[in-house]
N, C-alpha and C positions, 0 to 999 in steps of 0.2 A: 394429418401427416404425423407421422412416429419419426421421432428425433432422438427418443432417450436408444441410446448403441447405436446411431447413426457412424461414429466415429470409427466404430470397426471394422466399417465396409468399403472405406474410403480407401479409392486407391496409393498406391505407394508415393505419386510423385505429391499429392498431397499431404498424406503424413508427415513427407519429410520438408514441407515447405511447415506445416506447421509445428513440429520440431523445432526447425530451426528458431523461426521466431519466438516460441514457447523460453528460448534457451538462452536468444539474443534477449529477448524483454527480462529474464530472471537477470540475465549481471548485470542489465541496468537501475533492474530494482533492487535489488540487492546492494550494488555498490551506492544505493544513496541512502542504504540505511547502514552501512558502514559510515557513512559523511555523519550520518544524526550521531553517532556512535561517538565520533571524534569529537564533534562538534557543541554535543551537548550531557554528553557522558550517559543520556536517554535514562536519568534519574530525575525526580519532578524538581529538585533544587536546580540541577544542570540547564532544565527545558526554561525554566524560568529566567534562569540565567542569560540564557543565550537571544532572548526575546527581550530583556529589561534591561540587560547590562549587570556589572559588579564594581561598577565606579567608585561606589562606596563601603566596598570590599575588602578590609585592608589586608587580607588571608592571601585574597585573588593573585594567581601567578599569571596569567593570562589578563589584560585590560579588556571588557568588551563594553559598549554603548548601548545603550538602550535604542531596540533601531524606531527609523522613521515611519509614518504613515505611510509614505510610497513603498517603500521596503517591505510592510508589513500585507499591504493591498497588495504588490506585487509576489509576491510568495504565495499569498493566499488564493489570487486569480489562477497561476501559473500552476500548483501543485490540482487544484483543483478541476481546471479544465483537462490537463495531461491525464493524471488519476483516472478519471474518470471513462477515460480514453482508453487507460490500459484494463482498464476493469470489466469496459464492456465488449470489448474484443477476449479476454481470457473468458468471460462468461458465457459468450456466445459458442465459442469451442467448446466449454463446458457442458452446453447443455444438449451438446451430441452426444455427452459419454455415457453409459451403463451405470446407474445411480441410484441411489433411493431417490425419490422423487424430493422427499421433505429435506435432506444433506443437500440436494443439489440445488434448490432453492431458497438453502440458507449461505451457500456459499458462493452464490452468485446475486443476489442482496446484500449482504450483511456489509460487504468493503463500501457499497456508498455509501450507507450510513458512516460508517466508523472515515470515509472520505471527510464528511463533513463536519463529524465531531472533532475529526484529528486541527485540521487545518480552518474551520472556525474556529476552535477552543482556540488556539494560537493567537488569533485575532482576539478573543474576551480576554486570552493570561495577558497579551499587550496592551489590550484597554482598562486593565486595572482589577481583573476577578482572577485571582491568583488561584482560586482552586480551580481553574478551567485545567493548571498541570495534571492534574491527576487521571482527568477526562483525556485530554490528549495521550497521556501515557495507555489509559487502557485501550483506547478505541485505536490508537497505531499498534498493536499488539495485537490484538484482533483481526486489526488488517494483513498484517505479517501472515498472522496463522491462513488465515481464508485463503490469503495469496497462494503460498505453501502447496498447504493441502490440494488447490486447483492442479497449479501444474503438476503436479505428482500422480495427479489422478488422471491426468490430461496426457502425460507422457507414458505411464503406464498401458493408459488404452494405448495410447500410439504405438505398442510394442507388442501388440498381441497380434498375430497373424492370420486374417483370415481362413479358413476351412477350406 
């Protein structure tokens, strides 16, 4: 079965069911990489911070705590399991669109990896391997972009008009 332009043959009430959610899933994704934004200024000192605390900070305008084990399993089950969820519904739409074959299956790969690096690394910067920051700053960046680029690619097909 032929998948790759599957997408453009799909009728109307489909496109726009996948539209919407394409749209509704970007401001959810989006607005919780504004929260990393706020949260931890998504500079490798801030990511660290915000995972270890600055108790001993005496700069720090803001007090944060170094969080707990649960806190730390909990963020990392929770981000991981959803993630994953959203990645492989974006991907599956994906891979109806008109693509190079090797783009579209780097960019429907590449977020679980960088899933894992992001939100493992978290886990090792809070067990004490402080340059896991750098690994989570790139591989959530990469995720950013993959995301990106999907719906972009994902919504543009959805706007071309059958023949």
């Amino acid at each position: 079965m032929q998948i790759n332009g599957l997408i453009l043959t799909f009728p109307k009430e489909i496109k726009l069911l996948i539209s919407a959610f394409i749209i509704v899933l970007s401001v959810g994704f989006y607005s919780g990489i504004l929260f990393v934004g706020e949260t931890s200024t998504a500079k490798p000192n801030g990511i660290e911070e915000q995972y270890l605390g600055n108790e001993f900070n005496e700069d720090a305008t803001v007090m944060k705590f170094k969080k707990s084990e649960q806190e730390m399993l909990t963020l990392v089950h929770n981000h991981i399991l959803s993630m994953s969820i959203i990645f492989f519904l974006v991907g599956l739409i994906l891979s109806t669109t008109k693509l190079n074959k090797k783009l579209k299956l780097f960019l429907i790969i590449e977020p679980f990896l960088s899933v894992i690096l992001t939100f493992g690394g978290l886990y090792f910067l809070w067990s004490g391997l402080l340059w896991m920051k750098y690994i989570v700053m790139i591989s959530g960046f990469f995720m950013v972009v993959c995301f990106t680029l999907s719906i972009l690619i994902i919504l543009k097909q959805l706007l071309i008009l059958k023949k």
